[in-house]
NUKETOR-641227 format. One record per atom (N, C-alpha, C, O): x, y, z; residue number from 1; residue in one letter. Coordinates in steps of 0.2 Angstrom, whole numbers, padded with zeros to 4 digits. Each point is the difference from the previous one (the first is absolute). Layout:
    c1    c2    c3 num residu
     X     Y     Z NUM      A
...
END
This chain:
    c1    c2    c3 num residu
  0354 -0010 -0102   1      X
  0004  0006 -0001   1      X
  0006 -0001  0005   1      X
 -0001 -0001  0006   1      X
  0008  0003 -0008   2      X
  0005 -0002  0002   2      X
  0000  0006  0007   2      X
 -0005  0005  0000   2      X
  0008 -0004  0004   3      X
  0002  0006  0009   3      X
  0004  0003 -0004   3      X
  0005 -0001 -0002   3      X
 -0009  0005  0002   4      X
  0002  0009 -0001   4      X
  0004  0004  0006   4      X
  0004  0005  0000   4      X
 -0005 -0009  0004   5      X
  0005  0000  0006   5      X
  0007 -0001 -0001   5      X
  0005  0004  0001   5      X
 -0005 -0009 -0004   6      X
  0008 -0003  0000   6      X
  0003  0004 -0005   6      X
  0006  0001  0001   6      X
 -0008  0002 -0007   7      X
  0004  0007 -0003   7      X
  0001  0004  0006   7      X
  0000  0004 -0005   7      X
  0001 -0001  0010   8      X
  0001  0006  0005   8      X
  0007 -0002  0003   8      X
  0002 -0005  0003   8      X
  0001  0011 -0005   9      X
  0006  0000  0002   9      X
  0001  0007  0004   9      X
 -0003  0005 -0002   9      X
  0008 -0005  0008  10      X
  0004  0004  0002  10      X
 -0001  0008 -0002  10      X
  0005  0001 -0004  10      X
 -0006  0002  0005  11      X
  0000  0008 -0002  11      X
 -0009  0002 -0004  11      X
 -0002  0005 -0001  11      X
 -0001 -0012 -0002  12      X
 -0006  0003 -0002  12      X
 -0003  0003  0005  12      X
  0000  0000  0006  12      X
 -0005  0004 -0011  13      X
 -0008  0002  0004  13      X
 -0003 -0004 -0001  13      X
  0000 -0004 -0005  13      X
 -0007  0006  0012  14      X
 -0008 -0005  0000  14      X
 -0003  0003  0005  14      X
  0002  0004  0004  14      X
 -0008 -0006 -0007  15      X
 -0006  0003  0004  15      X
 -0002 -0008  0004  15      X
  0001 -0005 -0003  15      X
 -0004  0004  0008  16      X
 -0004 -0003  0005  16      X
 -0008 -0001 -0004  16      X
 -0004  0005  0002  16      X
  0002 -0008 -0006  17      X
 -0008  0001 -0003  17      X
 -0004  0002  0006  17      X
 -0005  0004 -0001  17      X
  0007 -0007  0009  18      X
 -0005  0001  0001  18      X
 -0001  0006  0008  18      X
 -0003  0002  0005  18      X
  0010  0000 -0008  19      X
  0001  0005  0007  19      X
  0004  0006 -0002  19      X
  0005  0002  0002  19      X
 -0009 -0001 -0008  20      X
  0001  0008 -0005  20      X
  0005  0007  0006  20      X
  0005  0003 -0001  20      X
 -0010 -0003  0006  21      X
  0005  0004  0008  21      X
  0006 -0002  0000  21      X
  0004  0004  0003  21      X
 -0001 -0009 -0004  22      X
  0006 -0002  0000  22      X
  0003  0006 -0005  22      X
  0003  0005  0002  22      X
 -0003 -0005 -0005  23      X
  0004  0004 -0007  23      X
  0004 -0006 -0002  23      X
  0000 -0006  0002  23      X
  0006  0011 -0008  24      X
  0004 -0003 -0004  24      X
  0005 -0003  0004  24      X
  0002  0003  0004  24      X
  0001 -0010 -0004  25      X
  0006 -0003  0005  25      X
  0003 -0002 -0006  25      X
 -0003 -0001 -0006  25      X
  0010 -0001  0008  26      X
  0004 -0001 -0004  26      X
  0002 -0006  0004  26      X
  0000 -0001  0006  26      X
  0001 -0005 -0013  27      X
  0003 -0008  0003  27      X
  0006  0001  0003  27      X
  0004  0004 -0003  27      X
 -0003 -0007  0007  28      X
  0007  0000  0006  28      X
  0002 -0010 -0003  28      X
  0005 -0002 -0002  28      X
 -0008 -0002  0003  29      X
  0000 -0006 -0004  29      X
 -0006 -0006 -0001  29      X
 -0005  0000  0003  29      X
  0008 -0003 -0007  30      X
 -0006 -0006 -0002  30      X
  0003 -0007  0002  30      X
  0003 -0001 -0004  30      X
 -0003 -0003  0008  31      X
  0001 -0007  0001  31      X
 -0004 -0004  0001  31      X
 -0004  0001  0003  31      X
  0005 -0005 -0006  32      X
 -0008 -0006  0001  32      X
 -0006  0002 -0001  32      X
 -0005 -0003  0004  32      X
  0004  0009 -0008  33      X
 -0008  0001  0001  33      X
 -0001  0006  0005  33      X
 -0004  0004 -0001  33      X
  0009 -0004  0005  34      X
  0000  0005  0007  34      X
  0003  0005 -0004  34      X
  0005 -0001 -0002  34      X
 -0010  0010  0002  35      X
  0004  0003 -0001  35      X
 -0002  0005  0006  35      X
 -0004  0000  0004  35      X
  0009  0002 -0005  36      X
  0004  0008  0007  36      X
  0000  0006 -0005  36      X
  0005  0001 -0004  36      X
 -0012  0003  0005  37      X
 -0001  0005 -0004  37      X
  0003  0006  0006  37      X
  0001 -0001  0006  37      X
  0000  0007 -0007  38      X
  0001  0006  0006  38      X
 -0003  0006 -0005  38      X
  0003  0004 -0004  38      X
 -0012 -0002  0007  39      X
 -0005  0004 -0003  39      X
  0001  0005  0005  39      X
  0002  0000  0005  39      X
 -0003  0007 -0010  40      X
  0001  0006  0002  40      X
 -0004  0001  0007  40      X
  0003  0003  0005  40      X
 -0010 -0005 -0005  41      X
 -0004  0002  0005  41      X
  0001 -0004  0007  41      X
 -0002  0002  0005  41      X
  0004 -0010 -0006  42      X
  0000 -0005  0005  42      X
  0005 -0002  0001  42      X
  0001 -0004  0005  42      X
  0003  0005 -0008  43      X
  0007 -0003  0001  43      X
  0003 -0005 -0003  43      X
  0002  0001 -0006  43      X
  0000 -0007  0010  44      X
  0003 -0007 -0002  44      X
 -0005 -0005  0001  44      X
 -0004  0000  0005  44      X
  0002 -0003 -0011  45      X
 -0002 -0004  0002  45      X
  0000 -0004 -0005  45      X
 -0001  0001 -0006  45      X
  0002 -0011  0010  46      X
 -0001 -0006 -0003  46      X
 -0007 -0002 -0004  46      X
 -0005 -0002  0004  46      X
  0004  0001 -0012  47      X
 -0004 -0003 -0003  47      X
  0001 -0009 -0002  47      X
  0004 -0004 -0002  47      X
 -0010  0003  0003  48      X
  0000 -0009 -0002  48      X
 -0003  0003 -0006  48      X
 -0006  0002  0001  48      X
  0009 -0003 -0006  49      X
  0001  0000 -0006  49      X
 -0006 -0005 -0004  49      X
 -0001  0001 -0006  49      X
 -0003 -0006  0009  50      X
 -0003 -0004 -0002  50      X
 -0008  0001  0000  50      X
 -0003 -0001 -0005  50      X
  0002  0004  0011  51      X
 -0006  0005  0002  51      X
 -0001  0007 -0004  51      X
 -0005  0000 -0003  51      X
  0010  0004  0004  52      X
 -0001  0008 -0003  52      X
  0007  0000 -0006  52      X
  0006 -0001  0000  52      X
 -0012  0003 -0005  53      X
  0004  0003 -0006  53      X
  0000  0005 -0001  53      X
 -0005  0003 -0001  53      X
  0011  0002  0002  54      X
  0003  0006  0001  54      X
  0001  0002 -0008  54      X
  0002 -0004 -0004  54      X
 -0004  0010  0002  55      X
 -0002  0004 -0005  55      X
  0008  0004  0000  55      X
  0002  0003  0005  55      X
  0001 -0005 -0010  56      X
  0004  0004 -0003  56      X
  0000  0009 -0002  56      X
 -0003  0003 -0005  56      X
  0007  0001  0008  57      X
 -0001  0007 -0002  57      X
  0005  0001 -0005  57      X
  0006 -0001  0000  57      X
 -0008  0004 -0006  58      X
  0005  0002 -0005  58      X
 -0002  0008  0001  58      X
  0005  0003 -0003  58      X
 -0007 -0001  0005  59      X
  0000  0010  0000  59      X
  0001  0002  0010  59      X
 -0004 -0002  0004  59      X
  0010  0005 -0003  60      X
  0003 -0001  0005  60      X
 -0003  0006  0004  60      X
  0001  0001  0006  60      X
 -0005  0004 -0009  61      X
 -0006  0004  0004  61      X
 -0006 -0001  0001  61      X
 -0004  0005  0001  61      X
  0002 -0012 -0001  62      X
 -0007 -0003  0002  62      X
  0002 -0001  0006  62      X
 -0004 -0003  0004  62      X
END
């Protein structure tokens, strides 16, 4: 299965699978796999893209 990662652009939403307390973040950027999400509950923070598949949000009140 091809990185469902590398679709995540700039202004999307996501959820963290594994850290729901985070809430919804919005992508800030994707480079090489590293993304810089900025989650409602945690803040800024840098994903390795390789490790954690971040869940796309289409309903912007989840």
């Amino acid at each position: 299965m091809e990185d469902m990662n590398a679709l995540l652009e700039p202004g999307m939403l996501v959820q963290h699978p594994d850290r729901p307390d985070w809430g919804t973040g919005q992508v800030q950027s994707n480079i090489g796999g590293r993304i810089t999400v900025n989650f409602r509950e945690e803040g800024k923070v840098t994903i390795d893209g390789t490790r954690v598949f971040l869940v796309p949000v289409f309903d912007a009140s989840s």
